[in-house]
py3Dmol code that shows the C-alpha trace and the ligand (Angstrom):
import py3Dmol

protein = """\
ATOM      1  CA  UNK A   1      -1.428   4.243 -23.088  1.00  0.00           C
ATOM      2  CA  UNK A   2       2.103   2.362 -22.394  1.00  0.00           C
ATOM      3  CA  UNK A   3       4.722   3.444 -20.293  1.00  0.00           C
ATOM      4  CA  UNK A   4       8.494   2.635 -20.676  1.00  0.00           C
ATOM      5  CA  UNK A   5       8.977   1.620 -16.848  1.00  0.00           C
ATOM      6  CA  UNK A   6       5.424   0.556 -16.501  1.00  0.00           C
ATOM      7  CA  UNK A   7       3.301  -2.266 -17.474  1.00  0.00           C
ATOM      8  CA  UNK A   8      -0.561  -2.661 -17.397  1.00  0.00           C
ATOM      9  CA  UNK A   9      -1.816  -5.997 -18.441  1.00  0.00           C
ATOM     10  CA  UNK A  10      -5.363  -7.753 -18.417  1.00  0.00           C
ATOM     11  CA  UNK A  11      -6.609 -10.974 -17.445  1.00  0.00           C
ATOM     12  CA  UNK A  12     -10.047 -10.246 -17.515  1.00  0.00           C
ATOM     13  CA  UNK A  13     -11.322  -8.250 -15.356  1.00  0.00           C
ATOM     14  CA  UNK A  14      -8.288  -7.902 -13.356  1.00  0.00           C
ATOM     15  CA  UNK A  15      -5.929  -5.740 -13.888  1.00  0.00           C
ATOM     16  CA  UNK A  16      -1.684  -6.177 -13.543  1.00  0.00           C
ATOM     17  CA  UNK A  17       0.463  -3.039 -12.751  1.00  0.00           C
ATOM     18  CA  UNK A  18       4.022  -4.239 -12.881  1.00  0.00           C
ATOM     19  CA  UNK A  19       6.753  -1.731 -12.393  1.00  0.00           C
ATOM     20  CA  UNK A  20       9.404  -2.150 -14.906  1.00  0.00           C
ATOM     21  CA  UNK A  21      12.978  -0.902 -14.141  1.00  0.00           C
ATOM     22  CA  UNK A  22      14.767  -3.966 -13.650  1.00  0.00           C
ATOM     23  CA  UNK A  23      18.059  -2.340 -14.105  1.00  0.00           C
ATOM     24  CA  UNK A  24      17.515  -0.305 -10.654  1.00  0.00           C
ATOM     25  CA  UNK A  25      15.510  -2.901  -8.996  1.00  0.00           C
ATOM     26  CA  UNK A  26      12.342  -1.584  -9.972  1.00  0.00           C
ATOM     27  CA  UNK A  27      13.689   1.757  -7.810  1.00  0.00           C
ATOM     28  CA  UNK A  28      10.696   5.047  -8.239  1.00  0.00           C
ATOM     29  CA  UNK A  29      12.149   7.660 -10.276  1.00  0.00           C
ATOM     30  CA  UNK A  30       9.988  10.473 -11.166  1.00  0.00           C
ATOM     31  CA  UNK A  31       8.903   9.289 -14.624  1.00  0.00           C
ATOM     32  CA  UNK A  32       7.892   6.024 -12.843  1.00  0.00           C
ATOM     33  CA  UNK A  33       5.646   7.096 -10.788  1.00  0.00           C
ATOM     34  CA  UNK A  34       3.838   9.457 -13.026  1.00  0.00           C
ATOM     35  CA  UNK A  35       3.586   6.382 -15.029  1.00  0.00           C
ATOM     36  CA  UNK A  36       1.855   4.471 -11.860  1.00  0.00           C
ATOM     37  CA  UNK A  37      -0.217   7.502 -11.760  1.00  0.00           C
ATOM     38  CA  UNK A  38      -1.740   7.186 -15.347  1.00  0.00           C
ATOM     39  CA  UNK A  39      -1.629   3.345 -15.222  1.00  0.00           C
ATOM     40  CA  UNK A  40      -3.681   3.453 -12.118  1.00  0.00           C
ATOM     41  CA  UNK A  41      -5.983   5.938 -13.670  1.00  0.00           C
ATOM     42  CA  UNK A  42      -6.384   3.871 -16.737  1.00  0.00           C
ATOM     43  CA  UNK A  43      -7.373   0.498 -15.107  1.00  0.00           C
ATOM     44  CA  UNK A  44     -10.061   2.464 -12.937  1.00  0.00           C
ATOM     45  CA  UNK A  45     -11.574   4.170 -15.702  1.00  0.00           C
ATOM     46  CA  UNK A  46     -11.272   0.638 -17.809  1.00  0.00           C
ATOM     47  CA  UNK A  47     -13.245  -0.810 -14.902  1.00  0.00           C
ATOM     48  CA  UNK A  48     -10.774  -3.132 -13.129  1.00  0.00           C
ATOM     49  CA  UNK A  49     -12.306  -5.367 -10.648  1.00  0.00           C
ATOM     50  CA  UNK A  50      -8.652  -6.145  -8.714  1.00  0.00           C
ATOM     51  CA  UNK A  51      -5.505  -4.939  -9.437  1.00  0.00           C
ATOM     52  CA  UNK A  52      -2.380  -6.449  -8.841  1.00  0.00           C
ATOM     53  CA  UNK A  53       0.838  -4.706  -8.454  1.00  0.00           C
ATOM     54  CA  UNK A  54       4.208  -6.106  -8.582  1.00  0.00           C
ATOM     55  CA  UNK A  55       8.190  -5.316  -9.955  1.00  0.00           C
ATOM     56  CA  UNK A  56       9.451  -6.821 -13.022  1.00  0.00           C
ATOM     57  CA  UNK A  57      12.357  -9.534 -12.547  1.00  0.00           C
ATOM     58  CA  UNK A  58      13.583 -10.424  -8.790  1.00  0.00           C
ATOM     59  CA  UNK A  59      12.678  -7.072  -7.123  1.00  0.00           C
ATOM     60  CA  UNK A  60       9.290  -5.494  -5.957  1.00  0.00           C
ATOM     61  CA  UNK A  61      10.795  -2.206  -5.470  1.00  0.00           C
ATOM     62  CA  UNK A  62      13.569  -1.526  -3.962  1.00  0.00           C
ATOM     63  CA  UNK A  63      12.651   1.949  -3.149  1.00  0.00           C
ATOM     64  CA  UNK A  64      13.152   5.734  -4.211  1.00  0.00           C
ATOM     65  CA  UNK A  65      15.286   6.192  -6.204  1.00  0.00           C
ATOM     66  CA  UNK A  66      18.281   7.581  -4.340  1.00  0.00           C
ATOM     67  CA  UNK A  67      20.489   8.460  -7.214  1.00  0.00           C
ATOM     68  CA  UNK A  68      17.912  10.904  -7.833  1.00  0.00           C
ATOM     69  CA  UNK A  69      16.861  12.239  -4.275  1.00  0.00           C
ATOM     70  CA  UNK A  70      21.036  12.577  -3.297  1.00  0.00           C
ATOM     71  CA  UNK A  71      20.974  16.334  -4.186  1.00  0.00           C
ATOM     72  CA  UNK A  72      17.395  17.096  -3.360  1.00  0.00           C
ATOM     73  CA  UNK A  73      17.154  20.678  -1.511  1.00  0.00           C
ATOM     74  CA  UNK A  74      14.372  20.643   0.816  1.00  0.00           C
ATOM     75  CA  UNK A  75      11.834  22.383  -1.878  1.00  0.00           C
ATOM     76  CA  UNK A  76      12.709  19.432  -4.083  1.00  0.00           C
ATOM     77  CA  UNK A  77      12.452  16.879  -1.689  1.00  0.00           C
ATOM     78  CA  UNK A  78       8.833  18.134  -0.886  1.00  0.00           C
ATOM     79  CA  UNK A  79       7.339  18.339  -4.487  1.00  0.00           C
ATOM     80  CA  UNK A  80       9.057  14.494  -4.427  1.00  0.00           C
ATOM     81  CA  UNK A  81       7.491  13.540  -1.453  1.00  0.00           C
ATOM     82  CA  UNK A  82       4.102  14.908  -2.580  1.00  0.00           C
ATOM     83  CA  UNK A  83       4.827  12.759  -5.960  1.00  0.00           C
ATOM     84  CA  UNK A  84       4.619   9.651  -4.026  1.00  0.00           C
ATOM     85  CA  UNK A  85       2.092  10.538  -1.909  1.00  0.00           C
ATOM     86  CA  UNK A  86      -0.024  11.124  -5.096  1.00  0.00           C
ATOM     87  CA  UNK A  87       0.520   7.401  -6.594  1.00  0.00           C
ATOM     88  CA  UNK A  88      -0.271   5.787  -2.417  1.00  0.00           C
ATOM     89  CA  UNK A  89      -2.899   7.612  -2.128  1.00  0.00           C
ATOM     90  CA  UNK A  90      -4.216   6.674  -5.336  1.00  0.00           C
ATOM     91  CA  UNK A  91      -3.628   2.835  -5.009  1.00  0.00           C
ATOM     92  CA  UNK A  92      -5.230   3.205  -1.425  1.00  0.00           C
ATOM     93  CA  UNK A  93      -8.321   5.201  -2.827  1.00  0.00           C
ATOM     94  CA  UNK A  94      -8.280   2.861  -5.719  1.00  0.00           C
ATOM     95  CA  UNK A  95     -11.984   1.884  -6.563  1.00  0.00           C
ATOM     96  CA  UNK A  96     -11.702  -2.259  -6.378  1.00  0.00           C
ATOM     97  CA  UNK A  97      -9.060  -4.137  -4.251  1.00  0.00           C
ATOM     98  CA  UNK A  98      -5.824  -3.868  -4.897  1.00  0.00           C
ATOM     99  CA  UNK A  99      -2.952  -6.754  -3.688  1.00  0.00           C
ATOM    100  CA  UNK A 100       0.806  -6.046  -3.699  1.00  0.00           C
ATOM    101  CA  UNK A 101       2.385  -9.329  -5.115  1.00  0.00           C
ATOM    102  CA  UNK A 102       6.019  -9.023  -3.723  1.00  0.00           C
ATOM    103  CA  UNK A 103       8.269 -11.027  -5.568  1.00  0.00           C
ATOM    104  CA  UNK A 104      11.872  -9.762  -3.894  1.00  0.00           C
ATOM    105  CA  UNK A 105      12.776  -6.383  -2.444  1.00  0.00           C
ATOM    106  CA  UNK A 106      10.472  -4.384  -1.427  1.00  0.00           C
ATOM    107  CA  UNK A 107      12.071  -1.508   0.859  1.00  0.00           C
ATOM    108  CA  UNK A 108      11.316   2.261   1.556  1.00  0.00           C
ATOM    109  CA  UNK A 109       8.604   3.697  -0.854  1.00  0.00           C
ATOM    110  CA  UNK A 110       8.622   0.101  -2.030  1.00  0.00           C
ATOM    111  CA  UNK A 111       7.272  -1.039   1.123  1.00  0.00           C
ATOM    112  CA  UNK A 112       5.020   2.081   1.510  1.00  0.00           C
ATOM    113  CA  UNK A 113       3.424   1.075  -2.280  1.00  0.00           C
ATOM    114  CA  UNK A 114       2.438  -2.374  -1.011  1.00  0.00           C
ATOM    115  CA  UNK A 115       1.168  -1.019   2.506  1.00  0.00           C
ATOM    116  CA  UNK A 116      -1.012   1.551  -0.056  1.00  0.00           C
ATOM    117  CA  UNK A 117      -2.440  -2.073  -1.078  1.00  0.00           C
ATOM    118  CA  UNK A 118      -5.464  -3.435   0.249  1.00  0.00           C
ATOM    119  CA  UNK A 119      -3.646  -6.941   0.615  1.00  0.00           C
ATOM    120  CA  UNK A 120       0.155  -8.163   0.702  1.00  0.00           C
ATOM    121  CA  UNK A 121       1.425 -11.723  -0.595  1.00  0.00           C
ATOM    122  CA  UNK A 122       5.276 -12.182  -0.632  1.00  0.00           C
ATOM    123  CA  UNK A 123       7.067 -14.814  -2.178  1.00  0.00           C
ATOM    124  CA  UNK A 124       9.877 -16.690   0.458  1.00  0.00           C
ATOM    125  CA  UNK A 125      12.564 -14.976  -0.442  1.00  0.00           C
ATOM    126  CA  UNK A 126      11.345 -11.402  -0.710  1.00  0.00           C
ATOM    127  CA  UNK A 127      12.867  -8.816   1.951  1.00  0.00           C
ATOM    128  CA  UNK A 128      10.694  -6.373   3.282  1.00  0.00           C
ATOM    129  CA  UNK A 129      11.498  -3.074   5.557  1.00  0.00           C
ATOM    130  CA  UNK A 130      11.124   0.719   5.491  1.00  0.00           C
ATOM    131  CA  UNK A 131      15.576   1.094   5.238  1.00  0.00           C
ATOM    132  CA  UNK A 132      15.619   5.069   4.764  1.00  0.00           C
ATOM    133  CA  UNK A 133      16.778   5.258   8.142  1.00  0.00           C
ATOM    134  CA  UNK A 134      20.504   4.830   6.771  1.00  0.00           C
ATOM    135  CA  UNK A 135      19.690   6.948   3.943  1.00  0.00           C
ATOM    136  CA  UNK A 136      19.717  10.061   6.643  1.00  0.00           C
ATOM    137  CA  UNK A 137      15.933  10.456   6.160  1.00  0.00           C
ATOM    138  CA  UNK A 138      12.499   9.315   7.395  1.00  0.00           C
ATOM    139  CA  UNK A 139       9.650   7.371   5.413  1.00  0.00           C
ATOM    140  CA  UNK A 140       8.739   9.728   2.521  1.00  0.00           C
ATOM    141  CA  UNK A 141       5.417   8.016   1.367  1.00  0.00           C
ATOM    142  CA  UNK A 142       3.145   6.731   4.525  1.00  0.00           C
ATOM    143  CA  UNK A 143       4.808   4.592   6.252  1.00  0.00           C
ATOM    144  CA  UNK A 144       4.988   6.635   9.752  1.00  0.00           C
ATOM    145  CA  UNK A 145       1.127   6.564   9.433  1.00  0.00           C
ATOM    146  CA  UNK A 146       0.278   3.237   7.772  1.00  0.00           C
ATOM    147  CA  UNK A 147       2.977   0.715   9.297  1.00  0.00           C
ATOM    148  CA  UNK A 148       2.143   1.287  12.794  1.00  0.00           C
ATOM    149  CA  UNK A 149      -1.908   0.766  12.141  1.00  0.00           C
ATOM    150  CA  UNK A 150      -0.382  -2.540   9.865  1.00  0.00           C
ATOM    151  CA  UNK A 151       2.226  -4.004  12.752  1.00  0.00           C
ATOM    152  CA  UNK A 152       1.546  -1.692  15.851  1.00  0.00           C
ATOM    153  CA  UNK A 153       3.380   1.147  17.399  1.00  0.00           C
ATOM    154  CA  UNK A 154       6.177  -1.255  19.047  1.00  0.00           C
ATOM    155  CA  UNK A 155       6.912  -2.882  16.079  1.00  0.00           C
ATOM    156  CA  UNK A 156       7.022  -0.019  13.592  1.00  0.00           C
ATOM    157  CA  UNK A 157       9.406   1.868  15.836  1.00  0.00           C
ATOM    158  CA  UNK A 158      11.619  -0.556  16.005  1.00  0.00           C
ATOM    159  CA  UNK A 159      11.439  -1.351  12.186  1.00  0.00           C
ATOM    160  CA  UNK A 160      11.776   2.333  11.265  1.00  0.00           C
ATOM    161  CA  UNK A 161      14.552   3.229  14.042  1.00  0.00           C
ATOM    162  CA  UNK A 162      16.386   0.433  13.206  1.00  0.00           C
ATOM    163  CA  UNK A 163      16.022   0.539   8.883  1.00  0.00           C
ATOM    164  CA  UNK A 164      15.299  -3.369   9.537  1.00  0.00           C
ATOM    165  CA  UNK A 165      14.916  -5.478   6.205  1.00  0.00           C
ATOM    166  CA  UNK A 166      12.518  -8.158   7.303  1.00  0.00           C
ATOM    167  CA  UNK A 167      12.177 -11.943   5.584  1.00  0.00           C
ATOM    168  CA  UNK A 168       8.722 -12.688   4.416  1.00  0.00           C
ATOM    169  CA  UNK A 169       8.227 -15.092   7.188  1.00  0.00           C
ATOM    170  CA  UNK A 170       9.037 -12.091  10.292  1.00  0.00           C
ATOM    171  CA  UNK A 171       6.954  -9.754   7.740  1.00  0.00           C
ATOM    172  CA  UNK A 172       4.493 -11.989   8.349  1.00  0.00           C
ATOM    173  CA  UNK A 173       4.432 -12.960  12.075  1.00  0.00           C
ATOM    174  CA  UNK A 174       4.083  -9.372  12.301  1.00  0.00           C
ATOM    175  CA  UNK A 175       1.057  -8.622  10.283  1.00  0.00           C
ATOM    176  CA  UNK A 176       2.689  -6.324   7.567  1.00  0.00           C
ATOM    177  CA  UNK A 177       2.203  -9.303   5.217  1.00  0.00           C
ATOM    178  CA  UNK A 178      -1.033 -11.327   4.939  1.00  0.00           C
ATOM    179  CA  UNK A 179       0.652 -14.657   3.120  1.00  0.00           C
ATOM    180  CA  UNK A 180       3.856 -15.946   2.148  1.00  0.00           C
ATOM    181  CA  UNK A 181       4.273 -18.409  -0.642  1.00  0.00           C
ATOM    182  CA  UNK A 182       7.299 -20.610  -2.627  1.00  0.00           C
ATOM    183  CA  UNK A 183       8.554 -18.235  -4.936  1.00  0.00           C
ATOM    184  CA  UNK A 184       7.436 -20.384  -7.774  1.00  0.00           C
ATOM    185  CA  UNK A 185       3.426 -20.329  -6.852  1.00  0.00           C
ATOM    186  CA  UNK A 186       3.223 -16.308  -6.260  1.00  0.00           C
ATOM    187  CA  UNK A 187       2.072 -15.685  -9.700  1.00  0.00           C
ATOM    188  CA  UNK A 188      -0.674 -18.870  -9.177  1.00  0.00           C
ATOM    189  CA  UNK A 189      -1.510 -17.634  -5.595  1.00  0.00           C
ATOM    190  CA  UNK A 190      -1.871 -14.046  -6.999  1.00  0.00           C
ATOM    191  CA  UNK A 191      -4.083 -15.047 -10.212  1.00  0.00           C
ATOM    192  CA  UNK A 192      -6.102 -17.255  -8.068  1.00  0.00           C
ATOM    193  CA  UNK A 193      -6.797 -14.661  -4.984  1.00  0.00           C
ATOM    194  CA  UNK A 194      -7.407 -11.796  -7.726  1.00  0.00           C
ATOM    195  CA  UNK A 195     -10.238 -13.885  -9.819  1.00  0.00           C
ATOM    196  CA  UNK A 196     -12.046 -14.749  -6.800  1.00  0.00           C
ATOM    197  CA  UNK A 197     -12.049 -10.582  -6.041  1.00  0.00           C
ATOM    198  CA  UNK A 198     -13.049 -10.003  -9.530  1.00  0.00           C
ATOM    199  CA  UNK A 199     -15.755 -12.459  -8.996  1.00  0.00           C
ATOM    200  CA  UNK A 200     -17.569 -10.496  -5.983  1.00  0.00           C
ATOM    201  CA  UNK A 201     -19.756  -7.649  -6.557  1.00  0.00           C
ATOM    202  CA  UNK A 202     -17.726  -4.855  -7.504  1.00  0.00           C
ATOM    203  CA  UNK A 203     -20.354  -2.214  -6.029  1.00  0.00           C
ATOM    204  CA  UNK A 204     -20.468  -3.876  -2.395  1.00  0.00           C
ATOM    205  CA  UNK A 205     -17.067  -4.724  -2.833  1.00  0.00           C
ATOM    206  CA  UNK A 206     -15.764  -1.018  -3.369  1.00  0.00           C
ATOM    207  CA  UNK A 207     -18.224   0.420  -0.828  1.00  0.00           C
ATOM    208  CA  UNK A 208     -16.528  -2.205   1.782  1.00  0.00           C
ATOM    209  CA  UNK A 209     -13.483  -0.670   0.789  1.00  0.00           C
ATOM    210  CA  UNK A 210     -14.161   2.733   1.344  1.00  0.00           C
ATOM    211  CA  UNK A 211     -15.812   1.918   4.748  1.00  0.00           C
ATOM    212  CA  UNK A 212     -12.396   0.448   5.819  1.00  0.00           C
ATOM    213  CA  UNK A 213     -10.409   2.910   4.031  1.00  0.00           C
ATOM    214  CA  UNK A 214     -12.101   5.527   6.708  1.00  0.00           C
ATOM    215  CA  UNK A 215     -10.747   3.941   9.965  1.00  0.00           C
ATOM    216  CA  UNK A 216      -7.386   5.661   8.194  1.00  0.00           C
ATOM    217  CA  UNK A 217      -9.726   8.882   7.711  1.00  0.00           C
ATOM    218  CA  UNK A 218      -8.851  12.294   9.998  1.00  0.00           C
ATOM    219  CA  UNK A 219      -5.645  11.251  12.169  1.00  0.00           C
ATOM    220  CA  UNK A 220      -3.860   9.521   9.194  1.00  0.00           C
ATOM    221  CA  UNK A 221      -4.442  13.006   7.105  1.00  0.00           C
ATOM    222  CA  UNK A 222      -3.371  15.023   9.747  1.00  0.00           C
ATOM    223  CA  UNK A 223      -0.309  12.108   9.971  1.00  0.00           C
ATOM    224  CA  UNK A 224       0.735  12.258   6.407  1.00  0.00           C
ATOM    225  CA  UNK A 225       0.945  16.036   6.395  1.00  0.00           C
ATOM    226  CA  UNK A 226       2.998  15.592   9.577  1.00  0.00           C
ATOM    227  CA  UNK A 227       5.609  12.963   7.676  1.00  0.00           C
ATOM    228  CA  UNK A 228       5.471  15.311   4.416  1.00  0.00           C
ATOM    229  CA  UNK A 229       7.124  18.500   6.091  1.00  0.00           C
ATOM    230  CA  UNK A 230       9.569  16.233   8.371  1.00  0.00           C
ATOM    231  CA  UNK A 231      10.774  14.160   5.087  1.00  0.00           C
ATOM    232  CA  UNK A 232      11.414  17.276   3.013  1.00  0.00           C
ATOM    233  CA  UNK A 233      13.022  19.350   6.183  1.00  0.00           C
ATOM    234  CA  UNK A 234      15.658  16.190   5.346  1.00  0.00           C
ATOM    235  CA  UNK A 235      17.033  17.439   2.468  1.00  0.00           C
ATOM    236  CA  UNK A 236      19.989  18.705   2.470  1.00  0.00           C
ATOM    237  CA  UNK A 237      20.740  18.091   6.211  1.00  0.00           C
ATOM    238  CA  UNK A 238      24.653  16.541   6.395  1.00  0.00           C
ATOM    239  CA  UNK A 239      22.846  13.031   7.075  1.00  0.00           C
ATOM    240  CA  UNK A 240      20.918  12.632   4.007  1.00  0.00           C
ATOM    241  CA  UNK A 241      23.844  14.261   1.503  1.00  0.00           C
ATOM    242  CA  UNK A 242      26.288  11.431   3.231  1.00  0.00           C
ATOM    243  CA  UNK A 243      24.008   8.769   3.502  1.00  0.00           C
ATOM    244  CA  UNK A 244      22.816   8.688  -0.092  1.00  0.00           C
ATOM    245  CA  UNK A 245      26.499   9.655  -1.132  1.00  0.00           C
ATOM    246  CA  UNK A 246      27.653   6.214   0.783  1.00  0.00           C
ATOM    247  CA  UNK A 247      24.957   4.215  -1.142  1.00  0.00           C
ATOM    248  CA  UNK A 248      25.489   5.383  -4.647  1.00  0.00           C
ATOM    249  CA  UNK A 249      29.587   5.340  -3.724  1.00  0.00           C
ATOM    250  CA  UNK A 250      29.049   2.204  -2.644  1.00  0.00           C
ATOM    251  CA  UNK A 251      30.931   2.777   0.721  1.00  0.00           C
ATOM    252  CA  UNK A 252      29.558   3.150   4.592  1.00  0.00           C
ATOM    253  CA  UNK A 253      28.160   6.267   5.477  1.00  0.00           C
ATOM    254  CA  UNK A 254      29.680   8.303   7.861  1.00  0.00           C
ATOM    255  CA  UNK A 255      26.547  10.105  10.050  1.00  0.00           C
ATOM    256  CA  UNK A 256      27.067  13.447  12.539  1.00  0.00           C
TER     257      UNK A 256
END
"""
ligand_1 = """\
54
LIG
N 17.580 3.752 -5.861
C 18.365 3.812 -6.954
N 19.037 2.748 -7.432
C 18.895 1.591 -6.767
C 18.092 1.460 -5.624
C 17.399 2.607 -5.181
N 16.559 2.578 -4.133
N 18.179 0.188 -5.168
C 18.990 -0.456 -6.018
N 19.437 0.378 -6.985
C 20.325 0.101 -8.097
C 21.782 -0.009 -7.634
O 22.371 1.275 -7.507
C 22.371 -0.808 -8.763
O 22.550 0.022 -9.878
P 23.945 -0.024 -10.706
O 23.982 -1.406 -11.272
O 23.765 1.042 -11.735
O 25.034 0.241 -9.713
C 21.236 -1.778 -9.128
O 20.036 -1.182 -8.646
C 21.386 -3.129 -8.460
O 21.523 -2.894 -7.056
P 22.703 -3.527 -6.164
O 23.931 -3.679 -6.985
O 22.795 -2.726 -4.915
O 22.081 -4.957 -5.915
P 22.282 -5.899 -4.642
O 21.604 -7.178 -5.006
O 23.708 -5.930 -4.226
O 21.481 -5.190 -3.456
C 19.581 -4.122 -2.436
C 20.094 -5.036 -3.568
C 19.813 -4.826 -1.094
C 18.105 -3.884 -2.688
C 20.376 -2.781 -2.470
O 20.365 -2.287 -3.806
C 19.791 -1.727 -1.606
O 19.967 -1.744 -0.396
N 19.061 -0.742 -2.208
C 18.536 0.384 -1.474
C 17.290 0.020 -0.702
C 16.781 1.211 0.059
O 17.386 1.681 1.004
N 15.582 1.705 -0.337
C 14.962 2.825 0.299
C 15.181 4.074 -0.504
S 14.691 5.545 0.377
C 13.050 5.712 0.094
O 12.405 4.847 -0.469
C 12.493 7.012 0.581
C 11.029 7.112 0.710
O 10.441 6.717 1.684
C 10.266 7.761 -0.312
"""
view = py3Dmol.view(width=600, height=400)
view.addModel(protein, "pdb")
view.setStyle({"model": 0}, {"cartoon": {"style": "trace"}})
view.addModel(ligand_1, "xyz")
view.setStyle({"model": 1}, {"stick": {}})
view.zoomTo()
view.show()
């Protein structure tokens, strides 16, 4: 299949999901990330052995896409948040490793896609933080759940209260990132670190997988359907209408 926002190349075994709305910064509309959806199920069913995901020119993802989500009402903002549940869940239930190659911004359900990853490597320059804060809403697609099991409870609240937009090298002195390279050896770093997945036995490999994957089991379920009916009950509040208003306006947002 091919996507207009989405890209799924081969090297082999290994598999490349690059999301491809440069114009927006790589931003998740809704067509996007039924695109991630299908491109995700196509590599598993094609028998990937790693895949890689990454944004097209200098930004990861910069996030939902808040042009759309400005006018949500709270029905809307559910079925949205259930959307990007749907592709997180997939890349974290995805059946051989997956890496998150973050090549520039990756903030709010950017962030959350690359904490859905089994491993994180950002390039120097990339920017890194769970921002909706400022939007006048909460994490939509994991991050209450998987950031504090990723940096700890201190370190998430402050990241989340605060909307902070971490450099690679803080991402990585607080474990949300596993490596950070020169911008000009990601792609190098990432082939290399995906071939030698490829190379291991895919059975053991998945089964490894799925026996970390169920430390998250249970409280993280109950968690996510926790975050899901707090990020919709946003929409439509005063907050979220202004905040999203400032960013698209391009002006500060005036909060209650
Ligand atoms: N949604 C929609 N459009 C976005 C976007 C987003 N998340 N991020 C960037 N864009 C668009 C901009 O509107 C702009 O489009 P136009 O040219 O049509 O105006 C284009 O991408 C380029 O962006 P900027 O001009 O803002 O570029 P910049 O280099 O000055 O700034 C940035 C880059 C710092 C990433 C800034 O764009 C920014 O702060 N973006 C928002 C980041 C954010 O808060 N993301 C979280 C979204 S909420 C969320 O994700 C909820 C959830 O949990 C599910």
């Amino acid at each position: 299949m091919s996507w207009d926002t989405v890209r799924l190349e081969w090297d082999g075994d290994v598999a490349t999901l690059t999301v491809d709305r440069p114009d927006a910064l790589n931003a998740l509309n809704i067509e996007t990330l039924e695109a991630m959806g299908e491109a995700l199920e196509e590599a598993a069913e094609e028998g990937a052995r790693a895949l890689v995901l990454t944004g097209a020119g200098d930004a990861f993802i910069a996030g939902a896409d808040i042009k759309y989500m400005q006018d949500l009402s709270t029905a809307e903002g559910e079925a949205w948040g259930a959307l990007g549940h749907d592709v997180a869940d997939a890349l974290e239930a995805f059946p051989a490793p997956t890496i998150a190659a973050i090549n520039g911004y990756a903030f709010g359900g950017g962030c959350e896609m690359a904490m859905a990853c089994d491993l994180r490597v950002a390039a120097e320059s990339a920017l890194i933080g769970n921002t909706e804060i400022d939007l006048g809403i909460i994490p939509g697609w994991g991050a209450t759940q998987r950031l504090p099991r990723l940096v700890g409870d201190e370190t998430a609240r402050r990241m989340i209260f605060l909307g902070e937009r971490l450099d690679a090298e803080s991402a990585a002195e607080v474990g949300l990132v596993g490596e950070v390279v020169a911008d000009d050896e990601l792609e190098d770093v990432i082939d290399e670190l995906a071939t030698r997945l490829a190379s291991k036995p895919a059975f053991a490999m998945q089964t490894a997988k799925q026996a970390i994957n169920q430390t998250h089991e249970g409280s993280q379920e109950s968690g996510i359907a926790y975050e899901k009916r707090a990020f919709a009950s946003l929409f439509g509040t005063h907050d979220q209408r202004e905040g999203m208003s400032a960013f698209v306006e391009d002006r500060e947002p005036d909060f209650e």
